[in-house]
N, C-alpha and C positions, 0 to 999 in steps of 0.2 A: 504494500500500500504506500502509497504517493501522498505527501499533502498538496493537493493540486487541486485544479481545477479540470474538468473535463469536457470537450467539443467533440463532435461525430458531425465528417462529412455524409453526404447523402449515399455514401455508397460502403460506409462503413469506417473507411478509413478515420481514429480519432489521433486527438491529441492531449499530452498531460502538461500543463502551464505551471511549473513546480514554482512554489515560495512561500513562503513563513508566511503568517496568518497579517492580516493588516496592510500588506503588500501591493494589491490588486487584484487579486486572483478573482475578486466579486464581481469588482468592477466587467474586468475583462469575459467573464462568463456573459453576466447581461448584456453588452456590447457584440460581442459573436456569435451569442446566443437567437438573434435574430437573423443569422445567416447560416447558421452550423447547429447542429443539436446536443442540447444544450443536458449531459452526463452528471455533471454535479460542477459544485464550487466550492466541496472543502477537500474531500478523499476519493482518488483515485487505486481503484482494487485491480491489479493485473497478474492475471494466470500463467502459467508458466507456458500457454501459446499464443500468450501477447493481446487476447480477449480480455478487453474491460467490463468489468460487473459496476452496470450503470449503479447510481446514488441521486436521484434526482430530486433533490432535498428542497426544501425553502430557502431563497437565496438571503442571507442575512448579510443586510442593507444598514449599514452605519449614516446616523443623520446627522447631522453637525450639529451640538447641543445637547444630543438625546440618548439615555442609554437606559433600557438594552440598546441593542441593532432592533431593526424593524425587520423582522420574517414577511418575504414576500412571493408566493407560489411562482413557479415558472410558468403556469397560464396566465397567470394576473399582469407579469414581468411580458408578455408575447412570445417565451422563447420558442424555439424548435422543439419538436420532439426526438431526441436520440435515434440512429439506426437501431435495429433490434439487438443488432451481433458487432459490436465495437468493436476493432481492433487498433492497439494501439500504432501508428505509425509516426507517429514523431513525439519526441521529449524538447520541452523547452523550460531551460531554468529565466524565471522572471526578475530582472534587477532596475527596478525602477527609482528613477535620482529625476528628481525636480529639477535638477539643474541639468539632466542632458540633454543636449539641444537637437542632435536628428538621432530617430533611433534605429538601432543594427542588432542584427542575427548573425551569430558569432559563431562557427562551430568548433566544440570547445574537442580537447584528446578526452582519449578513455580518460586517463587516470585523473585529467579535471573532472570530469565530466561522474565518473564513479564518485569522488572524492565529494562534487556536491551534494548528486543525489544521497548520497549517504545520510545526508543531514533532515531530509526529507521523507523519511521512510519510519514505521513503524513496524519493528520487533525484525528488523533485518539481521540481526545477531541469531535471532531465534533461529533461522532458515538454513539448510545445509548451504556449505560455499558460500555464502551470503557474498563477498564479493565478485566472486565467478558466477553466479548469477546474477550479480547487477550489469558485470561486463557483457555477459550473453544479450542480456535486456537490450540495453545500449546499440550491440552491436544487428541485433535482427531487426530494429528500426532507422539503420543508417545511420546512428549516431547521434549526439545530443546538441544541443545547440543553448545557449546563452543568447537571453533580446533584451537588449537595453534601451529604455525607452523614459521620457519624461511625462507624459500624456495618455493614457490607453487608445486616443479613440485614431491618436497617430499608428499605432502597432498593428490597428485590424486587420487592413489589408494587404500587409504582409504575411502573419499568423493564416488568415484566409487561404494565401499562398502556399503557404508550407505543407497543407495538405493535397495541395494539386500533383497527382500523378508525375508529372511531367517538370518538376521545379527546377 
């Protein structure tokens, strides 16, 4: 498991938007959620054939002022609905800075790339090989990629891209 956010293009291919909680990841779900099907916005659960086990939770909406967050359904939000049968096809770790000014998709090596996910996973110690099967993860999806971005609604239609067959 991933703390991520989750997207599904229309033909299945998804995607996991990995980062710490407070980061974007909400944001980003609602935003692509209107063009990609919309998996979850906290935990992403991946099998060992790359099949995401959708989570289609209430997307909890931080207001400025206000706490809790506001719980708000993905019908009510317009999103997508997820393909049936997810697969994961791209990893992207999210690092969002107010200050960077254009944003870029980075693709990072294994050992960055293991080394962040690590930090993102839950009970990865628990799992035989826990590192060799993050490397496997990694590598049956072409590898991970870091997007750095100061804006979400800059990042769309790149992220959009990533899932296109043909990128």
């Amino acid at each position: 498991m991933l703390h991520a956010a989750g997207l599904s293009a229309e033909d299945g291919r998804s995607m996991a938007l990995v980062a710490p909680g407070g980061t974007g990841k909400t944001t980003l779900a609602r935003l692509l959620g209107t063009t990609l099907g919309y998996l979850t916005d906290e935990t992403v659960a991946i099998t060992p054939t790359c099949r995401i086990l959708a989570y289609p939770k209430p997307l909890s909406v931080r207001i400025q002022g206000r706490f809790p967050k506001d719980e708000s359904s993905p019908d009510d939000l317009g999103l997508l609905a997820a393909h049936p049968s997810p697969q994961l096809a791209a990893l992207v770790l999210l690092d969002r800075d107010p200050a960077w000014r254009r944003p870029e998709l980075i693709d990072l090596g294994l050992l960055d790339a293991v080394e962040a996910l690590a930090r993102h996973t839950s009970s990865l110690g628990a799992l035989p090989d826990p590192l060799q099967r993050m490397a496997e993860l990694i590598g049956a999806v072409g590898g991970a990629q870091l997007c750095r971005y100061s804006e979400a609604v800059d990042v769309v239609p790149m992220l959009c891209r990533r899932l296109e067959k043909d990128r």
